[in-house]
C-alpha positions as CSV (number, residue, x, y, z in Angstrom):
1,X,0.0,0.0,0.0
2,X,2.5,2.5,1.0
3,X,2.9,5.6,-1.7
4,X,-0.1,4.8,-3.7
5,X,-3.0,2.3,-2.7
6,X,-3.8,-0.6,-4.9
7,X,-6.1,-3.0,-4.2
8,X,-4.7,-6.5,-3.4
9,X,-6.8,-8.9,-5.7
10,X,-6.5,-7.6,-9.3
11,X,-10.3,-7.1,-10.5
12,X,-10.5,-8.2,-14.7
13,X,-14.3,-7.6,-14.4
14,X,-15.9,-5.4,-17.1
15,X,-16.6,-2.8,-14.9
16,X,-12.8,-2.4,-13.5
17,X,-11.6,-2.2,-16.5
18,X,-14.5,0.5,-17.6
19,X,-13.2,2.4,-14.6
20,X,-9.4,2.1,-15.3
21,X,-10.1,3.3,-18.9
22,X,-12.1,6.2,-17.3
23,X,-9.1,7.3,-15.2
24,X,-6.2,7.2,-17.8
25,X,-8.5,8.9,-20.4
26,X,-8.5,11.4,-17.8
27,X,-4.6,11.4,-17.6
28,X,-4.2,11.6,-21.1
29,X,-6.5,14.4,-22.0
30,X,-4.7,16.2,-19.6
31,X,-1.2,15.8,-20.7
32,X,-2.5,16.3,-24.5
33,X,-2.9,19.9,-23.9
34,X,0.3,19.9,-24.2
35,X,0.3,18.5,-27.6
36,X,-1.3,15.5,-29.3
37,X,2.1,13.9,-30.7
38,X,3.3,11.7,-28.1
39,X,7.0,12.0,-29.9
40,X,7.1,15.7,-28.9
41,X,5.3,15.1,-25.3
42,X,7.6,13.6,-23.0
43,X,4.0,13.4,-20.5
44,X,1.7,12.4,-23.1
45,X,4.0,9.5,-23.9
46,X,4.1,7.8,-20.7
47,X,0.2,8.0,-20.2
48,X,-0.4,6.4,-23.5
49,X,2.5,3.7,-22.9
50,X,0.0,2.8,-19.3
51,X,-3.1,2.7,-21.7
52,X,-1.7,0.3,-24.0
53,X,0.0,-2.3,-21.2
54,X,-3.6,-2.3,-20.4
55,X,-5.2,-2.9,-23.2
56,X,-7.2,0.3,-23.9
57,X,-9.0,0.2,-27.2
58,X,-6.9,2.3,-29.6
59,X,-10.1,4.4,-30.4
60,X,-11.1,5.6,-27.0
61,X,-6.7,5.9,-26.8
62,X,-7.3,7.7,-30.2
63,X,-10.2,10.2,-28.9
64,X,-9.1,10.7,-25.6
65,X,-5.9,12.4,-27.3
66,X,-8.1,14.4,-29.9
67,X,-10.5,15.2,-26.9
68,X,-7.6,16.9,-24.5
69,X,-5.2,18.3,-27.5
70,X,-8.7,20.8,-28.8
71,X,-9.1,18.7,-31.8
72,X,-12.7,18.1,-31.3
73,X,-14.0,21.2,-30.7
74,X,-15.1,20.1,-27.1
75,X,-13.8,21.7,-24.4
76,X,-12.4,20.0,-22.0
77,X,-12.0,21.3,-18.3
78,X,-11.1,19.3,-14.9
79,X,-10.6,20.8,-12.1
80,X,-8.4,19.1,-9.8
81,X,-9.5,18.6,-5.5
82,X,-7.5,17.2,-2.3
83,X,-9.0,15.3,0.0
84,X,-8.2,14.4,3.3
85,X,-9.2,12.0,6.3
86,X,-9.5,8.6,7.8
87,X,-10.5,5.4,7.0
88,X,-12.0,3.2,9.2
89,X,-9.3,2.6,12.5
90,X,-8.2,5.9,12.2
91,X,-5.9,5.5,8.9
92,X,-5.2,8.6,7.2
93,X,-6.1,9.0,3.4
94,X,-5.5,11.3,0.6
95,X,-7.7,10.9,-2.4
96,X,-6.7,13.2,-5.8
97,X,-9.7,13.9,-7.7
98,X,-10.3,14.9,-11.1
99,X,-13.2,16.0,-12.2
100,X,-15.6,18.1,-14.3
101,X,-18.3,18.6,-11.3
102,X,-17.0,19.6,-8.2
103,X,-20.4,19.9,-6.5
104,X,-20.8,16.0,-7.4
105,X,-17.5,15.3,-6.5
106,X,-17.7,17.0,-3.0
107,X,-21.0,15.5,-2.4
108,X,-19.6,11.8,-3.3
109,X,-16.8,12.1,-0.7
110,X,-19.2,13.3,1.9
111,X,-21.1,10.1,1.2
112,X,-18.0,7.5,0.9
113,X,-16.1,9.4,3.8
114,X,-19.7,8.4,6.2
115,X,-17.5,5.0,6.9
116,X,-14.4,6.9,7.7
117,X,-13.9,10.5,9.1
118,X,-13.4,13.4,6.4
119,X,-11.1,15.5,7.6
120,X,-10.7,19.6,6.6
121,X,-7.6,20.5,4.9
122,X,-4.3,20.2,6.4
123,X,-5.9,17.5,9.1
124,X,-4.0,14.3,6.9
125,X,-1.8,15.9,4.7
126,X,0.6,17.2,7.4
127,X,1.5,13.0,8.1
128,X,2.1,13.1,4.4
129,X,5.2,14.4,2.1
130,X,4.3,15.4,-1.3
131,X,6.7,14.0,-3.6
132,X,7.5,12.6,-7.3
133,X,6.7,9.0,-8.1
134,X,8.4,7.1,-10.8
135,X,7.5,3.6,-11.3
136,X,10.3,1.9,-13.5
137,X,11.5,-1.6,-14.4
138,X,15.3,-3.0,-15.2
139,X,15.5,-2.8,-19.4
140,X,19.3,-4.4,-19.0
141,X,20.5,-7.4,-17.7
142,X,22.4,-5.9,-14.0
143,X,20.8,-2.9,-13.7
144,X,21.2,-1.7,-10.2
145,X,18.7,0.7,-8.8
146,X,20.3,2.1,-6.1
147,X,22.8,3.1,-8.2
148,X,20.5,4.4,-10.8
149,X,18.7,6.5,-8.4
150,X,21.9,8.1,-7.0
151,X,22.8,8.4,-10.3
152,X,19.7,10.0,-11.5
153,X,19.3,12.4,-9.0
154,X,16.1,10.1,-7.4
155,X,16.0,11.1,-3.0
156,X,14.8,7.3,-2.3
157,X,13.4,4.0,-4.3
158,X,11.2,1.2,-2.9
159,X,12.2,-1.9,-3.8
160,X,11.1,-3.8,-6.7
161,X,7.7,-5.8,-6.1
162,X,7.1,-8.9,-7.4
163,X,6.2,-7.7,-10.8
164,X,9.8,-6.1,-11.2
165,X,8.6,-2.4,-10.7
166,X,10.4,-0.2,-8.6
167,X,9.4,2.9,-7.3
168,X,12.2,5.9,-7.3
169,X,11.1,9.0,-5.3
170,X,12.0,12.0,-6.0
171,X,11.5,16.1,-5.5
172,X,8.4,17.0,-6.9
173,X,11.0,19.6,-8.9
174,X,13.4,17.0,-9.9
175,X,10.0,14.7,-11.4
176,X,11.0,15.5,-15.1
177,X,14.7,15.6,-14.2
178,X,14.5,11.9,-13.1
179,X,12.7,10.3,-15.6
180,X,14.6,11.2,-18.4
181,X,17.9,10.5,-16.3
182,X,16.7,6.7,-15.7
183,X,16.8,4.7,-19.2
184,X,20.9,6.4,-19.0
185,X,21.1,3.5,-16.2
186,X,19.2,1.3,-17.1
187,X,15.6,1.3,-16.2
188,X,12.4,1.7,-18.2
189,X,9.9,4.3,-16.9
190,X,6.5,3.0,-16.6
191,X,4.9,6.0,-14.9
192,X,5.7,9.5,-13.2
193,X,3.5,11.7,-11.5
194,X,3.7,13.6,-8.0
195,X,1.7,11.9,-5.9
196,X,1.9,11.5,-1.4
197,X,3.8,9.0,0.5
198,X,2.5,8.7,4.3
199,X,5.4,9.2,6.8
200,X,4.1,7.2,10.0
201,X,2.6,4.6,8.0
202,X,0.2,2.0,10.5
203,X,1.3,-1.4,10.2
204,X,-1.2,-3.6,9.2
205,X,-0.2,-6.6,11.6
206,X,-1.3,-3.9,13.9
207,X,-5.0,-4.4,12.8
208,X,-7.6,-7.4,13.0
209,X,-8.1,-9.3,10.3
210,X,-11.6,-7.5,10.0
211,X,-10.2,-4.3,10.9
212,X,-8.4,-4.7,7.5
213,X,-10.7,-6.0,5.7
214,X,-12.9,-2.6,7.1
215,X,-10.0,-0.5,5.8
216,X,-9.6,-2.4,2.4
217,X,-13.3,-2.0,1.9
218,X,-13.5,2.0,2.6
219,X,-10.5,2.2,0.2
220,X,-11.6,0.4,-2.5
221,X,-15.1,2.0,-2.6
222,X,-13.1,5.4,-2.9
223,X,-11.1,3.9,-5.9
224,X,-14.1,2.7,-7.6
225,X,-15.8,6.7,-7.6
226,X,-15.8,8.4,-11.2
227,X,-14.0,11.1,-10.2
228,X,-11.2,10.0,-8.1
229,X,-8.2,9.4,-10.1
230,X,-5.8,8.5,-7.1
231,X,-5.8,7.0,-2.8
232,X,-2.6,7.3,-1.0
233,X,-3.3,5.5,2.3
234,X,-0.9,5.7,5.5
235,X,-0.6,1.7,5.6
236,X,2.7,0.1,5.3
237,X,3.6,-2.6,3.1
C-alpha cells in the first residue's frame, strides 16, 4: 500500500476495466494539452504507454488524445480537489480527484467518507510528504537501482515488487529531471506523476483481520468513484 493504494486482488471484471479506462483517459487528456504527438510530449507519452500495457482500445486511446489536445472542438476542463481524512481505525487518506463537477464530487466524498472521518484541509496531509513517483522496471540485464537513483538524481526508491517495478522517489521539482535521467542506467519508466507518501505509515499486523478488511473496503469504494483518479493510504507494506 504504501505511496499509492492498490487494491490487493486484481479485478478483470468489465466494470474495473471500464473504470481504469475512465481514469487514464482522464490522464491523457490532460497531458494532451500539451500537444497530441506523443514523440514531442515527454507526458503524453508515458500516459499512452500505461493505456496500452492495459489494453485500452486504440479508439477511445485515439479520442481521448483528440478530446484533451482541442481537436474536437469540445472543451475540456477538470478541475483538480485534495481530499483528506481517515478510513475506518483511524488511517489517514489522501484521495486526488479529477473532475468536471466539483459539487458532485464533493458531495460523493461526503457520502464514501460516512465509513471513515473526512477530515478539513491540512488535518491528513501534514502525516504526508508530497513527492514525485516514478515507477520503473530494469530494461538491461544488471541494472542496479540504487545506483541508478543516486545516479539519476532520485531522493529514495522502494524496492522492486514482485512484478519487477520499482518505485524511485523523488522532489516534486526533480519529477521531469528523473525520468529522463533513468533509461541512461538502465531502467524503463512505466509511470511518473507527484503523488503523497505517508510518513508514520500503521502497520497492518497492527489491525484485526476484519479491521483490515474494514480499511480495504473503505479504500476500495473510494477507488471505484468516477471522479477520483488516485488513494494514497498511510498503511505500510
Amino acid at each position: 500500500m504504501g505511496a499509492q493504494w492498490k487494491a490487493k486482488h486484481k479485478d478483470i471484471a468489465a466494470n474495473a476495466k471500464g473504470r481504469l479506462f475512465g481514469k487514464l483517459a482522464k490522464d491523457i487528456m490532460i497531458a494532451a494539452r500539451g500537444g497530441a504527438d506523443p514523440k514531442d510530449n515527454a507526458k503524453l507519452r508515458l500516459v499512452v504507454e500505461q493505456a496500452r500495457k492495459v489494453s485500452m482500445p486504440k479508439e477511445t486511446l485515439d479520442r481521448a488524445i483528440k478530446k484533451g489536445a482541442g481537436l474536437t472542438g469540445e472543451t475540456v476542463h477538470f478541475e483538480q480537489v485534495i481530499y483528506e481524512g481517515f478510513a475506518p481505525h483511524r488511517v489517514p487518506v489522501m484521495v486526488e480527484v479529477l473532475t468536471d463537477n466539483v459539487n458532485r464530487a464533493a458531495s460523493d466524498m461526503r457520502v464514501l467518507f460516512r465509513k471513515g472521518q473526512q477530515g478539513t484541509p491540512g488535518s491528513v496531509s501534514w502525516d504526508f510528504d508530497h513527492l514525485g513517483l516514478i515507477e520503473a522496471e530494469a530494461a538491461t540485464p544488471g541494472a542496479d537501482a540504487d545506483t541508478a537513483a543516486i545516479e539519476a538524481g532520485a531522493q529514495d526508491l522502494l524496492p522492486a515488487d514482485e512484478d519487477g517495478v520499482t518505485v524511485f522517489l523523488t522532489d516534486p521539482t526533480d519529477l521531469d529531471l528523473v525520468s529522463r535521467a533513468l533509461p541512461a542506467q538502465g531502467f524503463t519508466v512505466l509511470s511518473a506523476k507527484l503523488g503523497y507518501r505517508p510518513k508514520n505509515p500503521i502497520d497492518p499486523a497492527s489491525l484485526s483481520a476484519e479491521q483490515l478488511e474494514e480499511v480495504e473496503s473503505f479504500l476500495a469504494a473510494l477507488d471505484d468513484n468516477e471522479d477520483v483518479q488516485q488513494v494514497y493510504a498511510g498503511l505500510a507494506g
